[in-house]
Residue, then its C-alpha position, 0 to 999 in steps of 0.5 A: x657435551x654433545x658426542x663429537x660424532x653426532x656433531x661431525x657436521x660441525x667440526x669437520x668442516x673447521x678440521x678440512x678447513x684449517x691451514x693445520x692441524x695441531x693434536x694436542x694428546x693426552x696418553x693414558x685413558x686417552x690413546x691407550x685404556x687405563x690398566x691395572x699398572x701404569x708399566x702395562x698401558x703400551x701404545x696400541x699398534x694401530x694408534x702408532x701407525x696413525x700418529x706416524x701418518x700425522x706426523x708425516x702431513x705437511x698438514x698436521x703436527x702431533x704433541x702427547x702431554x701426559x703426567x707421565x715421565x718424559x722418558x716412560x712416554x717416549x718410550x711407551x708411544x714410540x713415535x720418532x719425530x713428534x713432541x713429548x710433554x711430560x709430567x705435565x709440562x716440567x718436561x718438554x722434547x721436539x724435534x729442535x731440542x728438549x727441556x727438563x725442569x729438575x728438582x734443586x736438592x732441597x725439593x728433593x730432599x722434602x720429596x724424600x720425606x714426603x715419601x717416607x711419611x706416605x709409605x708409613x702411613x699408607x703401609x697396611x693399605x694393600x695395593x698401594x703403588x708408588x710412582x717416581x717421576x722425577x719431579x712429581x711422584x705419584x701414588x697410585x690406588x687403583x688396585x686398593x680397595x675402595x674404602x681406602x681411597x679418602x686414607x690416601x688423600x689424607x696421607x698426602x695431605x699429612x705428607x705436606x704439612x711440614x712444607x706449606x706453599x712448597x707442594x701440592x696434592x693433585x687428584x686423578x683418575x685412582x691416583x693422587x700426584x705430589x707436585x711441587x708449587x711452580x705454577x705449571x699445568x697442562x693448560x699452561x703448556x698448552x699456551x706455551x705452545x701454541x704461542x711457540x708454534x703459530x701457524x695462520x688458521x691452525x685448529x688445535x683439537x685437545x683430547x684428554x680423560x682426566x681432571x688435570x685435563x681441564x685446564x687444557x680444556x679451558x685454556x683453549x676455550x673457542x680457539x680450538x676443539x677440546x674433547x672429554x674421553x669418557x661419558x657424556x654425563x662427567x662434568x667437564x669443560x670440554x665441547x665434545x666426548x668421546x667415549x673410549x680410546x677405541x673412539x679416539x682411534x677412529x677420530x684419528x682415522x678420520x682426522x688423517x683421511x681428512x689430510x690424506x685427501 
């Protein structure tokens, strides 16, 4: 991966080009830092302030797409008027409406064992972190020491068994997501809308940190710009990197400067 502002030659041409410009966002590790707890990674004014520009050009539309919760991520950005994706696409809201996909009662129910198992077996674990997303829960290690970070794999994968083809174990940055097997990631989200929001020469550009970013980077292949946060030397699908949200603000500042003028 080159790093995108030593190829700024060649991607800013295709942004000033563009009928419009469509940023397609990851949240944490990307327009935040990632902390210790995920209640702690609040949306840094200035980004804010730039996501308000972007939303308001005629030239630009702007989606965040996290793992998060749709509610936990509006309410961490906190920018009215743009769109939300949550846990990775189960929950979707715009501007004309939203969608949420629910659990029926027995997907609850097994999610409910599932915890249960993994609480059990991960007890003497200190630093342990259980997330509910609704649909998705998600155990965070990060504040584990190191050498228990294969026990919690194991866990979830324990956690499964009694329910084959029905749930999956997802890895991330210290974490392990439980999701249920509906055929649904953020590369499909992508996909879905772009071909919901056409619009002639529109760039979209996808910035993401994380493992479950690699199917957006796929998904958009030569269509679009994708960008890796993090080092150059991860292995990763994207074209470009940058290394930190503190890079990704001032790609911000540049994209919206660009439209400005």
């Amino acid at each position: 991966m080159k790093h995108l502002y030593e190829a700024w030659d060649e991607v800013e041409p295709r942004i000033r080009n563009a009928d419009r410009l469509f940023l397609l966002l990851d949240y944490d590790g990307t327009l935040c830092p990632i902390v210790s707890r995920p209640e702690l990674a609040v949306c840094p004014p200035q980004v804010r302030s730039l996501l308000g520009k972007l939303r308001d050009s005629p030239k630009a539309r702007v989606a965040i797409i996290s793992g998060r919760a749709l509610e936990d991520l509006k309410n961490k950005v906190g920018v009215q008027g743009i769109m939300y994706v949550g846990n990775h696409g189960l929950e979707v809201e715009n501007p004309a409406g939203s969608h949420r996909k629910k659990l029926s009662p027995e997907r609850q129910n097994e999610l409910k064992k599932i915890r249960d198992s993994l609480e059990t077996d991960l007890k003497p674990v200190p630093g342990i972190l259980f997330e509910d997303k609704g649909p998705i829960l998600t155990v965070h290690y990060r504040n584990a020491p190191r050498e228990f970070a294969f026990r919690v794999q194991e866990a979830a994968e324990k956690a499964l068994q009694p329910f084959p083809d029905r749930w999956q174990v997802s890895p991330g940055k210290k974490i392990v997501e439980i999701r249920p097997q509906a055929g649904f990631d953020k590369g499909k989200t992508v996909r879905e809308i772009l071909n919901r929001f056409p619009s002639g020469r529109s760039l979209p550009v996808y910035l993401g940190d994380d493992h479950s970013d690699e199917d957006a980077f796929q998904a958009l292949g030569s269509q679009g710009v994708s960008i890796w946060v993090g080092s150059g030397a991860a292995s990763s699908s994207a074209q470009y990197f940058l290394l930190d949200p503190e890079e990704v603000r001032g790609f911000l500042q540049r994209c919206e400067e660009i439209l400005r003028n």
